[in-house]
N, C-alpha and C positions, 0 to 999 in steps of 0.2 A: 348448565353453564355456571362457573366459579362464580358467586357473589362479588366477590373482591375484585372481578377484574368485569363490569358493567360494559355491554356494550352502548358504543356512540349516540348521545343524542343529538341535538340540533347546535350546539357549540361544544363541537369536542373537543379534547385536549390537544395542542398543537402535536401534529407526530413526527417521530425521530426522521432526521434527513436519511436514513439509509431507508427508513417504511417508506416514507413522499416519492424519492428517485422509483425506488421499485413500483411503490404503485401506479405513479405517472407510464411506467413502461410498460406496465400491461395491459393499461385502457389504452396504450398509444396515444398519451398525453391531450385525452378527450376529457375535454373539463366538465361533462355533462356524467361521464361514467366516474371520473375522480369521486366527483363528488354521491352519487351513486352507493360506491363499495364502499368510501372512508364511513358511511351512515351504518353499513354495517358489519363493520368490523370488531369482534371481541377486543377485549383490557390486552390480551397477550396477543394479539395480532398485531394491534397499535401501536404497542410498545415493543413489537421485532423480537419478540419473546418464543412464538407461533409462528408460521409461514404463512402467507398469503393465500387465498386461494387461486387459483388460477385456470380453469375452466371459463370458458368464456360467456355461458349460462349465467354461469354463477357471480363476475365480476360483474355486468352493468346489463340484467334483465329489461329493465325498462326501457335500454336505449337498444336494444335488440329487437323489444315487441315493435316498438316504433318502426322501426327498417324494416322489420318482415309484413307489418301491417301493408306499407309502400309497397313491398317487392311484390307481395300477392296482388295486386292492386293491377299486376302489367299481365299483357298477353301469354301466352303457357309458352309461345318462342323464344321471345324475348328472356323469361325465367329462366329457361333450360339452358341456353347460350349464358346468363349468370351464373347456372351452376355448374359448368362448365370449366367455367372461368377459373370460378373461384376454388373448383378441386381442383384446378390444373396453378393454384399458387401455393397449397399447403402441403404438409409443413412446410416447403419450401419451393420455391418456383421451378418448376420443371421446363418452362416456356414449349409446353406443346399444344399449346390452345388452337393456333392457326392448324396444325396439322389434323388435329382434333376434328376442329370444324369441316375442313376438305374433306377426310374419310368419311364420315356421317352425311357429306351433303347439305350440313345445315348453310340457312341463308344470314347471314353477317347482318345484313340492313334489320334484321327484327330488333338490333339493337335501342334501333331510331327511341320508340316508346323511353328506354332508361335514359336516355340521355336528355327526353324532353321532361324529363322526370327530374334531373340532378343529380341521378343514382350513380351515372357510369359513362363514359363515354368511349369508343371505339378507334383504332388507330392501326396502323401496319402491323404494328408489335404486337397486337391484342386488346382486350378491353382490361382497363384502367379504371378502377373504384375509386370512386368520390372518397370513400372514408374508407378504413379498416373493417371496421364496426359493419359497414353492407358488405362487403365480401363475404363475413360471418354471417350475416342473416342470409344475402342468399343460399349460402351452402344448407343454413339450419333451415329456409324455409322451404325446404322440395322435401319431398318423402323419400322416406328408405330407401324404397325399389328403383326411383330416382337417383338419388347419389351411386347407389351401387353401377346403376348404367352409365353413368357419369365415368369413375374407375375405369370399367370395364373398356372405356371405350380409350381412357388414357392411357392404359397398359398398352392398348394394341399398338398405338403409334410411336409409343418409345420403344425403336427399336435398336438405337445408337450403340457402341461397343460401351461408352461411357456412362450412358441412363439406367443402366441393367438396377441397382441399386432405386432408384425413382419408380423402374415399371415394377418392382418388386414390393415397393412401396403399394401404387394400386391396385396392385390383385390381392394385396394383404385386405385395403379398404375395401374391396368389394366382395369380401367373404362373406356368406352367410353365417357359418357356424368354428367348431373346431376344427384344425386341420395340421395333420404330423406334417405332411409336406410342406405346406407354407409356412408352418413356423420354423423348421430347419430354411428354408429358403431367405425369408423373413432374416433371418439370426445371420445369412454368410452377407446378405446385403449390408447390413449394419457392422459387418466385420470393414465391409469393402470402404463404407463411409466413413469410418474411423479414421481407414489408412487414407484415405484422402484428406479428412480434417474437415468434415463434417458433421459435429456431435448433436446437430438439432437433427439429420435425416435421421442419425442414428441411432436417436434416442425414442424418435418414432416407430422405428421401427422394431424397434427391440418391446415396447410397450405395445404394439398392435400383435405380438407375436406373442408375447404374455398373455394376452387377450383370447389368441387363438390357439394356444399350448392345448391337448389334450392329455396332459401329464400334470395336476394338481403339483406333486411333489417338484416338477421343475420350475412352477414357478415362481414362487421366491426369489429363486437367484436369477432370473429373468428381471421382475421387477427391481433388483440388486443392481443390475447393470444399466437398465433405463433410466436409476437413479443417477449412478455415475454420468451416463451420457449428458444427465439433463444440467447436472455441474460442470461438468466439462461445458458446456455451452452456455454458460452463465444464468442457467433458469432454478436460481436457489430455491426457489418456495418449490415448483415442482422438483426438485430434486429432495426438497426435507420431507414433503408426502410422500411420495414414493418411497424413500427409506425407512420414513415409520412404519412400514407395513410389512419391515422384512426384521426380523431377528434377528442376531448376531451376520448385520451387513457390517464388513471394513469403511462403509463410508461412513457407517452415522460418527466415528470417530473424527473422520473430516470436518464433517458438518459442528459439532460440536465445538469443535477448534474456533472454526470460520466463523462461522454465525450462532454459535446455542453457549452453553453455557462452559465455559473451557477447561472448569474443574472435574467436568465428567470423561473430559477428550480423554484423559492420558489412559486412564485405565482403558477404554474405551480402544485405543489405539494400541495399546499393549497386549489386550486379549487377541484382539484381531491377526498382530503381528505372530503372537505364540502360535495361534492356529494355524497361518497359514506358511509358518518357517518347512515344515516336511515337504512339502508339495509346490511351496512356491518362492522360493527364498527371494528372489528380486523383489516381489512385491509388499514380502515382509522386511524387509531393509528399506523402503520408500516409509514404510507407515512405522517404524522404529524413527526413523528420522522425522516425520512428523508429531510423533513422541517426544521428541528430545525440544522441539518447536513448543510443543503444550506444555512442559518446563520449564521452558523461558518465560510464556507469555503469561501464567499464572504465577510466577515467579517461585515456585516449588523445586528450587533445582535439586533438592535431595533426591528427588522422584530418578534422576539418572543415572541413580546406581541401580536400581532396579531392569533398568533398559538396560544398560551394559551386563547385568547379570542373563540375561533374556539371550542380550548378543554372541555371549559367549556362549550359554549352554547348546543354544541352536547353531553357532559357528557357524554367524552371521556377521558378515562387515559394515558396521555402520557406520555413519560420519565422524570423522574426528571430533567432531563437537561434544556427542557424546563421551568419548572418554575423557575428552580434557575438562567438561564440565565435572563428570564426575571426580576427579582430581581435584579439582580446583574446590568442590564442596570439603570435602577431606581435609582439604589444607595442604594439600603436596601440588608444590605450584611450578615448581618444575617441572613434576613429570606433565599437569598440567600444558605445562607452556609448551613442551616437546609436541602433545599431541595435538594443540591449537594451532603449531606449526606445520606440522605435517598434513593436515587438514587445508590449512592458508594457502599451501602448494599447488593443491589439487585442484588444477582450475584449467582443464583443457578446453579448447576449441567445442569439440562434438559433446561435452561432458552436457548432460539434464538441467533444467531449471534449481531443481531441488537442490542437487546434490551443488550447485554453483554457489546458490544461493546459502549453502555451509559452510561456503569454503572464504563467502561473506564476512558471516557470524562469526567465523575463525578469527580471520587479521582484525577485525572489530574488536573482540574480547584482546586480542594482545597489542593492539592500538595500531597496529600497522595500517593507516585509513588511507594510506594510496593502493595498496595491494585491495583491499575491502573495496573502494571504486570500480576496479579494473573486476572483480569478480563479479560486483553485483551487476554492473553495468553490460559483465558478457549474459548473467542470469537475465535481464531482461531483456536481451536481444534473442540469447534461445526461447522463451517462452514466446514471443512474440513469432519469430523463426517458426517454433511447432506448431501454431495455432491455439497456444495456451492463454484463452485472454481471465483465465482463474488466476494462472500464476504471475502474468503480469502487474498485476499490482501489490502482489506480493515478492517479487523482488524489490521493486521499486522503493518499498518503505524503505527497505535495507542500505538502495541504494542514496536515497534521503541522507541518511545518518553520513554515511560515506563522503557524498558530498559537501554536509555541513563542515567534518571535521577537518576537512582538506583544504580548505578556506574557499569552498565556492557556495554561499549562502544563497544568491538568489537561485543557482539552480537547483540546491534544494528545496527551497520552498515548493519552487516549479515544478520538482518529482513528486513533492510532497501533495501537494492539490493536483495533478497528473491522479496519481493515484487513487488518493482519496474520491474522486469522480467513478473512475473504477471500482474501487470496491463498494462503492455505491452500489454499482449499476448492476453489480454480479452477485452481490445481498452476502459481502463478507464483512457483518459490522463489527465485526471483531478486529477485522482490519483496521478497519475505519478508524475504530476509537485508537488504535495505534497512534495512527494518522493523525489524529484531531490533539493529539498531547505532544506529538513531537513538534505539530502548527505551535500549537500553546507554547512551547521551549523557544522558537524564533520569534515569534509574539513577542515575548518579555526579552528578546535580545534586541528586537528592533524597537520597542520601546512601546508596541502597540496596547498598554495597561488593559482596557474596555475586551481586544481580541483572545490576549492572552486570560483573562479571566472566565470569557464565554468558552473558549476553547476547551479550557482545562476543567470546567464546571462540567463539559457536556460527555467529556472524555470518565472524568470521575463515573455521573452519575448512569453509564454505560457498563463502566469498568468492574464495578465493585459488583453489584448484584451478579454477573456472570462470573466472577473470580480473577480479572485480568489484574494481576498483578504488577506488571513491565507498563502499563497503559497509567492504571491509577498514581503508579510513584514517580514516572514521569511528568504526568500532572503536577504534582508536590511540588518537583524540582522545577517546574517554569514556577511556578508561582512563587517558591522562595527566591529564586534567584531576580524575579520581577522584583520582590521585596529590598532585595540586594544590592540590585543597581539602580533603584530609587530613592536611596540612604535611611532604611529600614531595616538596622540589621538586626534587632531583639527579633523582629519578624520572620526577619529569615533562619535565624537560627532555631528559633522554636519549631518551625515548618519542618527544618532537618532533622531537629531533634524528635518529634514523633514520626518519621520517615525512618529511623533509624529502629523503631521501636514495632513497626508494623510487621507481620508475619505475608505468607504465601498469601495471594487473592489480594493482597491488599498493598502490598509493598512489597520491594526486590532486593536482593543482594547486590545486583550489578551496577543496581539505580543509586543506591546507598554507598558502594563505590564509588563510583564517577560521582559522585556530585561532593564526596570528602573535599575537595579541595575551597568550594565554595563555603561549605560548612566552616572549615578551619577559618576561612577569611571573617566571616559572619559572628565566629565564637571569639576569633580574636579581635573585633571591633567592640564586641559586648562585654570583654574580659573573663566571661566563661571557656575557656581551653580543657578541662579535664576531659569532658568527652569527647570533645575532637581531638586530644591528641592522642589518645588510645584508637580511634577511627585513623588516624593516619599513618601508625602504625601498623596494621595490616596494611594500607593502600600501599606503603612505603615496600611493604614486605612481596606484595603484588608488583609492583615497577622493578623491582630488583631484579626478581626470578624472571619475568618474562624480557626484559632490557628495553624496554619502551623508550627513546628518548624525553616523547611528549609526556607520558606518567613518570617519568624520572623528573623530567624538569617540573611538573607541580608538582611533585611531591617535596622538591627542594624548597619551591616557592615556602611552600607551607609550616616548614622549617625557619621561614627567614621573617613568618608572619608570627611565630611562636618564640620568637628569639627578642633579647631584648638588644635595642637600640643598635649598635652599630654594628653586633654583635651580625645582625643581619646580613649583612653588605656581601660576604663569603656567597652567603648561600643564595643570594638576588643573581649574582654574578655567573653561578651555575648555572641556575635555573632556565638566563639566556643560550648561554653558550647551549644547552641540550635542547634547549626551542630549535634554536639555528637548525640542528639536525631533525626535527619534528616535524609535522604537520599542522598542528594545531595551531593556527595563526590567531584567531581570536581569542586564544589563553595566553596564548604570546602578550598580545595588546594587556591583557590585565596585567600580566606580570610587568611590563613597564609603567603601567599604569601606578601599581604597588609602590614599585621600585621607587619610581619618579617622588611620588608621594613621600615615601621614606628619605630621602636623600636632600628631599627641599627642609621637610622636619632639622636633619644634621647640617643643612645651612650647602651644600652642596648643589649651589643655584645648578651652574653651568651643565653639571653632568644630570642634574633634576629636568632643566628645561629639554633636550637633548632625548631623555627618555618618554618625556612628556609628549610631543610634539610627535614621535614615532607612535607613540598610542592612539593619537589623538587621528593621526591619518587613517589609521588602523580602523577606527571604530567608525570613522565617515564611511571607510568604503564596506563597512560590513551592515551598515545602515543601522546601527544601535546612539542612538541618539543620548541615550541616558549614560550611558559609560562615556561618549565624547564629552557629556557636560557637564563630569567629573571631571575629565582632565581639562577640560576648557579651565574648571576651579584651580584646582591646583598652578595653571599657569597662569592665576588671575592675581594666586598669593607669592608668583616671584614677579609679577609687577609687568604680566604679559596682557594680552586682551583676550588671546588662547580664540581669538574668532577664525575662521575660514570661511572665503566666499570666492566669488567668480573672479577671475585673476584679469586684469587688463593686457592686451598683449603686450604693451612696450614692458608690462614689470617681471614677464614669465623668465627671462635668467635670471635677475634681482631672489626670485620664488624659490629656485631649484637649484641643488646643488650641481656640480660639472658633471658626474654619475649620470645624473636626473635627467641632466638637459640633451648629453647625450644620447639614453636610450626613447629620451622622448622624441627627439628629430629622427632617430630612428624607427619608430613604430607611427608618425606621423608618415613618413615616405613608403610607407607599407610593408614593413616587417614585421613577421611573423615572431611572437616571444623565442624561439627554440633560434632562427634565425640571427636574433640581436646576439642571444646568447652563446650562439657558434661566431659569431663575431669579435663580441669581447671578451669570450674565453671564461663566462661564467656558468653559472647552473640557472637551467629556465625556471624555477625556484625563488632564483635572485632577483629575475628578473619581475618576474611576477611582484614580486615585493616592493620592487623599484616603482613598476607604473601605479602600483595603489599606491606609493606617496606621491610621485606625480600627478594624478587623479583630484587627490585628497586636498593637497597643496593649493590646486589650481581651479578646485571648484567645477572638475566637469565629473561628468558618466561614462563617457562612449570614448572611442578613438576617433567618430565623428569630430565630436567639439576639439577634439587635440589636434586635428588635420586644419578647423576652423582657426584656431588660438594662435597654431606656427605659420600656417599659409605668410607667405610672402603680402 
């Protein structure tokens, strides 16, 4: 055992949320076994470094001997009818136990004993264990000769056209030794599961067939596929042993991504791809794309000229991602943009998780975050649709972002912790730490200081030791911008400034992008501009080539932050007009915010307060508290109170402009936004925008309290 990484003594170090979740799931959140395995757990198991064990010997012995001590304790009938039972629930419930019992003749009532016992108790459906934990001791406490007749006797009575995959299961379990025929048998059963969408029968089965292969050299790639099964089935720790055990497997590529350490993925997933472009080009184009993924997330995107070199010699079609990244590293942002669009496109009905999920990535990188919605949103409906619950919370990040940047913040959080529960639970902490820095980025938008600092502390000290590059600079960027909107901006700029300065593993080009606009804001409150405006410069040069409205308009913004004095006003004025066409509502609000700011400076109360007041609603319904109580300030120094509260109903037309009050009496009598908007002949866009100052104005949440407010 590694000195350096000591296992567990009697106060160990608290463990990472994605070790806790996983380990709770495979004691079956038995606080007796928790406590148990966390005792003995290595430095790099604790720390999600290692995989879990997951044998059930091996997890929580003590609480095993205990049950089997009981179970031997009962009549030899009683036993047999448990173990019975309990082979007729693994891997997974075949429900032939009743059948079971009739063909054998056995007598139900010897139950009586387990149940006076607490062990078990008996019902129409079968017998029901007390705990998990007995189901496994009785299976572990009968002997060999015993289970095997157990098997034998549950193959006979699945005889369903449906079960053929189950009974093939227990004739696998009741083998004595090796066998050609059961493992070809073995091996089409687990094909048949697959196609149903069963990756625990069928990772069973593919491992019992590894087991019984009489062919040394076939098994490797035997255990290569139990691995995949057992990922596919969200059993990460048995899927990371299992692949350690196999040589140049295409999964440990996976795995490395997901859960290990991401700077070994790319090569990892580039070998894999070479090898298997002659003989299998689909599955080399799935793991080129997951290449192109271990680019992003280690923030190495030079690495994707290499893939595209791969793609082409093997005249292979990969995601557009890849080539417009690799464009876009070059500096040719055109051609860039071209392929990010063509990629953005591609977003059918029947089209894969994966392949959706780049076509995400795509309108993301070229700011299009309604198209980025609509893709990631169908990515998580097909993964969900296939029975892919690996990839379901891997689209979901994606779809996070999407939904932040489109102005619907609480449901991204809501996808955002959606998810992160999942990639808990299927042991992708790789994901996770995603997850836990983009938490961090709303954190510091909603003003949450204490969340967004745990957040992004936990995200870091995840990130950096594995290589996640996209995880740790996102971190950065909540925390400078926490700094930012708390009137700290020497803070925030210095945050930028080594973000700017970090390499792959440690910091990103895309993060270092997107976040130029806050920098420029940050540099120009400090009166340091040299190196933001050489940063904005490229961004500037990026909004052009790709026609972003949203990166057009801060790009202008930042223009009008680096401009002096009235000199400004031109480019404030842009900046809206290309919001109008944007999505980004919450950069909208800064830029009136700015604006507002600047215009009370030139003594331009009327058109100050005006901008003010749009920010100000802006930031209530985005729940950023620190940014309204900036512009609450500014409308405090044109001599306003800049408060908002719960509106009384006689003052709600006094509140609202005619606009307002219309579409509010409309969406109180139960229209639909798309509705009001085919009504008065605007964009559901506009509308949208309307009820969040309505909302904002009047001090409510819901369209509940608006039904309460106008009721007669």
């Amino acid at each position: 055992m590694n000195p350096a990484f000591p296992r567990h003594q009697l106060s160990p170090q608290p463990l990472p949320e994605g070790v806790r979740v996983r380990l709770a799931r495979l004691v079956y959140d038995d606080h007796r076994a928790v406590a148990e395995l966390t005792a003995t757990l290595t430095g790099r198991q604790a720390s999600g470094l290692e995989p879990l064990p997951y044998e059930p010997v091996l997890l929580a012995p003590a609480v095993l001997r205990g049950y089997r001590s009981r179970i031997r304790r009962l009549p030899h009938d009683t036993r047999h009818l448990l173990l019975v039972a309990a082979a007729d629930q693994q891997p997974v419930p075949a429900h032939a136990f009743l059948r079971a019992v009739a063909a054998a003749g056995l007598d139900t009532t010897a139950t009586d004993p387990a149940e006076a016992a607490g062990l078990a108790h008996a019902s129409a459906a079968g017998i029901t264990f007390g705990d998990p934990w007995i189901r496994i001791a009785a299976y572990e406490a009968a002997s060999a000769e015993d289970r095997r007749a157990a098997h034998v006797l549950l193959a006979r009575v699945l005889g369903g056209a449906a079960e053929s995959a189950l009974r093939s299961w227990h004739r696998g379990a009741a083998a004595l030794g090796p066998s050609r025929r059961l493992t070809v048998e073995l091996l089409a059963a687990a094909a048949e599961a697959r196609r149903n969408r069963q990756p625990v029968l069928a990772r069973a089965l593919v491992q019992r067939a590894a087991e019984l292969c009489p062919d040394p050299a076939a098994v490797p790639r035997l255990l290569a596929q139990a691995a995949a099964d057992a990922w596919q089935a969200g059993d990460s720790d048995r899927a990371r042993h299992l692949a350690a055990a196999v040589r140049d497997n295409p999964l440990r590529g996976v795995l490395s991504l997901r859960c290990g350490t991401a700077t070994d993925a790319f090569d990892d997933l580039l070998d894999a791809a070479t090898g298997l472009a002659p003989s299998r080009p689909d599955q080399a184009t799935e793991l080129l794309a997951h290449a192109v993924e271990a680019a992003i997330y280690t923030g190495d995107l030079r690495r994707c000229r290499e893939a595209a070199a791969v793609a082409r010699h093997h005249g292979l079609t990969p995601p557009g991602t890849l080539d417009g990244l690799a464009a876009a590293v070059d500096g040719r942002y055109t051609d860039a943009r071209d392929a990010l669009t063509a990629a953005a496109r591609q977003c059918r009905p029947d089209d894969g998780p994966t392949h959706l999920m780049h076509s995400g990535i795509a309108a993301l990188l070229l700011g299009d975050h309604t198209q980025a919605a609509f893709a990631t949103a169908r990515a998580v409906a097909a993964a969900r649709a296939n029975g892919d619950i690996v990839a379901v919370p891997q689209a979901l990040e994606f779809r996070t972002y999407a939904e932040f940047w489109t102005g619907r913040p609480h449901a991204a959080e809501a996808a955002a912790l959606d998810a992160l529960q999942q990639a808990h639970e299927t042991g992708q902490d790789n994901g996770a730490c995603h997850l836990q820095a983009a938490l961090a980025m709303f954190a510091a938008i909603t003003g949450d200081a204490d969340t967004c600092r745990a957040r992004a502390e936990a995200a870091r000290a995840h990130a950096l030791p594995r290589g996640l590059g996209l995880a740790a600079a996102l971190a950065v960027w909540a925390l400078a911008f926490l700094d930012l909107s708390t009137g700290r901006p020497a803070e925030a700029a210095a945050r930028f400034r080594a973000l700017a300065g970090f390499g792959p593993g440690h910091g990103h080009r895309a993060i270092r992008h997107l976040a130029t606009p806050h920098y420029v804001e940050a540099a120009a409150r400090t009166g340091d501009t040299r190196v933001a405006a050489a940063a904005l410069a490229d961004y500037d040069r990026w909004a052009t080539a790709v026609r972003s409205p949203a990166d057009l308009a801060l790009a202008a913004r930042c223009r009008a932050l680096l401009a002096p004095g009235a000199d400004a006003d031109q480019h404030y004025r842009t900046a809206l007009d290309l919001h109008a066409a944007g999505t980004r509502d919450f950069e909208r609000a800064r830029t009136e915010l700015l604006y507002g700011s600047a215009l009370r400076r030139l003594r331009r109360r009327t058109e100050a307060r005006d901008r003010l007041h749009s920010a100000l609603e802006a930031f209530l319904y985005f729940g950023a508290p620190h940014c309204a109580a900036q512009a609450r300030a500014e409308l405090r120094a044109l001599g306003e109170t800049g408060e908002a509260g719960a509106t009384p109903p006689t003052d709600i037309a006094a509140r609202l402009t005619a606009q307002q009050l219309i579409i509010a009496r409309m969406a109180a009598d139960g229209a639909t936004n798309r509705e009001i908007a085919a009504r008065l002949v605007l964009s559901h866009r506009t509308i949208d925008h309307h009820l969040r100052g309505v909302f904002a104005r009047l001090g409510i949440r819901s369209r509940i309290e608006l039904v309460r407010l106008l009721s007669p």
